[in-house]
N, C-alpha and C positions, 0 to 999 in steps of 0.2 A: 571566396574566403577559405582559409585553408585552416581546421579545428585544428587545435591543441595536440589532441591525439591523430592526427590524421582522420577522420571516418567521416562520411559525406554528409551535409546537411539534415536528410533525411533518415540517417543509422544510428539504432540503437548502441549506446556501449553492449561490451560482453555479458553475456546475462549466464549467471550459475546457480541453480541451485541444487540445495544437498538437504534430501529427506531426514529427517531421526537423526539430524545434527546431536541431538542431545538425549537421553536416556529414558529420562521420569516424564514428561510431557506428554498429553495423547495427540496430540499432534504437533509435530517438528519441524521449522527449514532453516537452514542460513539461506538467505536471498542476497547475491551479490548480482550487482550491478556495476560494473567497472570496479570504480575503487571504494565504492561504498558497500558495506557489508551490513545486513542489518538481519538480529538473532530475531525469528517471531516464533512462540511459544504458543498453544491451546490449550488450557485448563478446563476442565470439565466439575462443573461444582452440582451436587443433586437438590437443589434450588435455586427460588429466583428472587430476584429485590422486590422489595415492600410494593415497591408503585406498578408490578407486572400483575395485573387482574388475572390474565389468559397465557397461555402458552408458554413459552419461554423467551430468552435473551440472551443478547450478545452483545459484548462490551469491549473496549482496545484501552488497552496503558502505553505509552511510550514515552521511550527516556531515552535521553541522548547518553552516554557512559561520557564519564569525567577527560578522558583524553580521545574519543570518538576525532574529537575537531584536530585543527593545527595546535590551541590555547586549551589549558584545561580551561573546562566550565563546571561551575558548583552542582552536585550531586542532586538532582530531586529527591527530598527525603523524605516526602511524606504528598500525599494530596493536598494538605494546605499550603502546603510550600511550593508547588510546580510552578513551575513558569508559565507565564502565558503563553507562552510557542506551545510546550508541551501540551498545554490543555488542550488547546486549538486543533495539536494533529490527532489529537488521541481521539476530538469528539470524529473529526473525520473519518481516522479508521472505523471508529464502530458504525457510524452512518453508512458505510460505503459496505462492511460485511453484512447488517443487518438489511441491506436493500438485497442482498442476493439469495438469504434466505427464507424458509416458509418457518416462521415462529413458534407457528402453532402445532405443527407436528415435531419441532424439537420437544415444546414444553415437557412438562413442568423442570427444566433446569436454564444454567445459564453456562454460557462458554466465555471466559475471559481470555483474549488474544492479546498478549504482551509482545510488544516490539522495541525490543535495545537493540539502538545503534553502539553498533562494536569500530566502524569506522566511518565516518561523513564525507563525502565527497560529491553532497548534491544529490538533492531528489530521494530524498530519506524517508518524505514522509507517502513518496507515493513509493517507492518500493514497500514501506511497511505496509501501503495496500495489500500490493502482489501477493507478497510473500505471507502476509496476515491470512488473504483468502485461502491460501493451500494450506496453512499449521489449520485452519476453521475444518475443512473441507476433511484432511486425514484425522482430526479428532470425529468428525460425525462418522466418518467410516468405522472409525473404532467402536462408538456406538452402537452401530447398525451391527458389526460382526459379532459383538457381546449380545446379540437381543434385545438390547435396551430401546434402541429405534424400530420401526419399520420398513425404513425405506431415508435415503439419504436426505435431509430437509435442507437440501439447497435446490434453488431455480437456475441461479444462470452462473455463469464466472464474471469474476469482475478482476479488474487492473487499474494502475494508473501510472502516467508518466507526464514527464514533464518537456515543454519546449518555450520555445523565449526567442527574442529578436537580442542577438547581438551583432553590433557595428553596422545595424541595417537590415541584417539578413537573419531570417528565420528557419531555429536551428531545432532538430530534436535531442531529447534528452540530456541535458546540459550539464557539467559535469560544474567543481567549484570553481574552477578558476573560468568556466563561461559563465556561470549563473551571476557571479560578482561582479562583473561587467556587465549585464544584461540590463538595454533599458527598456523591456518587457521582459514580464516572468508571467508563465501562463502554465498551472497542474491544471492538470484533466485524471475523471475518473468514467471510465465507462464500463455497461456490462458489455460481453461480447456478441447482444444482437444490435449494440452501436447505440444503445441509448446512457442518459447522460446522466450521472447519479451526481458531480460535484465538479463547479469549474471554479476556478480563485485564478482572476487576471488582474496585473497590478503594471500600472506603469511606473518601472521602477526612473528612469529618465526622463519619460516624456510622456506624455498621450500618445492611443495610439489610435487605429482605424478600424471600424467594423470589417473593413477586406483582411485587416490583418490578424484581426481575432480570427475568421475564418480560416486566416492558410492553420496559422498558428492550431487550432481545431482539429485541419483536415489532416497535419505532423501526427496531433496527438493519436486521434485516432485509428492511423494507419501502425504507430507504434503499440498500440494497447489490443491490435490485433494481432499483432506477431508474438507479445507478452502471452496472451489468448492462448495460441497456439503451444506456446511451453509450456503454458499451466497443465492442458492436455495431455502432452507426453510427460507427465507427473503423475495426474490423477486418473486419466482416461473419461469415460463418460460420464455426465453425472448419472444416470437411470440408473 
């Protein structure tokens, strides 16, 4: 089968990202992925919600922007009004940043990681992993260089990406015009010692096969290891 864009079954699109995208934030990226571009922001607030007994927290908001897609889509304007997509990936991202960090040496504050998509083209909500985990990662550095921290309160990196069975064959990182066709869509989220923070597989056509969950798996993982590696040459180590 021959992709859309040309790239072999197993190849990520282009991946770019750009630090201190934006000015006021303590931590900053545009995270592009082919044709999707998604803004993630790190707020640094000096407290934590009512239900945080110990340590700190960390929490994600994402919104699609009104012309992101092909059709505008209505504005989320408030928390009661989000859509269910929206809530669904926002709980994601926060689950998937708060698995990679030590809570308790952030406390007593909270990091809110905002992720707008500026443009959709497939696998929005696991770049807003990616790109969530680096804007998390340069605000705790900021901490740390102000005194406020002691030491950086993250454990491992974490990513996520996306692969899917279309016309049979099992593709990674799928862009929109594969994922809309796809009758399997399979996100993955892992840290980078290959363990599994959140999988969502859905047969969007048909059932499918525990072998195929597996290649579909071993796609993901092999791309959330090279994702891995460019988070790296961004932040360098964590210690």
């Amino acid at each position: 089968m021959t992709r859309i864009d040309g790239r072999r079954a197993d190849q990520l699109r282009p991946v770019k990202i750009t630090s201190d995208y934006t000015k006021f934030a303590e931590g900053c990226v545009l995270m592009e992925m082919g044709e999707t571009r998604v803004l993630c922001t790190a707020s640094v607030e000096e407290k934590v919600p009512l239900h945080v007994k110990s340590g700190g927290w960390i929490t994600a908001e994402y919104s699609m922007l009104p012309r992101a897609n092909r059709e505008r889509t209505a504005r989320d304007i408030s928390k009661l009004k989000l859509s269910p997509r929206s809530a669904e990936i926002q709980r994601l991202i926060g689950r998937a940043l708060r698995s990679a960090a030590d809570l308790e040496l952030l406390g007593p504050r909270q990091i809110i990681v905002d992720c707008d998509v500026l443009q959709g083209d497939g696998g929005t909500r696991t770049a807003s992993v990616t790109g969530g985990f680096l804007a998390l990662v340069l605000a705790c550095r900021r901490l740390v260089a102000e005194g406020k921290l002691a030491k950086l309160p993250i454990r491992t990196f974490v990513a996520g990406v996306s692969s899917g069975i279309v016309n049979g064959e099992a593709l990674l990182d799928l862009c929109y015009e594969e994922d809309s066709r796809a009758e399997v869509d399979f996100n993955c989220v892992m840290t980078s010692e290959g363990n599994l923070i959140e999988l969502q597989a859905t047969g969007e056509g048909r059932p499918f096969t525990p072998a195929e969950q597996e290649k579909l798996l071993r796609l993901a993982g092999a791309g959330i290891r090279e994702l891995n590696a460019i988070q790296k040459s961004i932040t360098g180590d964590l210690i």
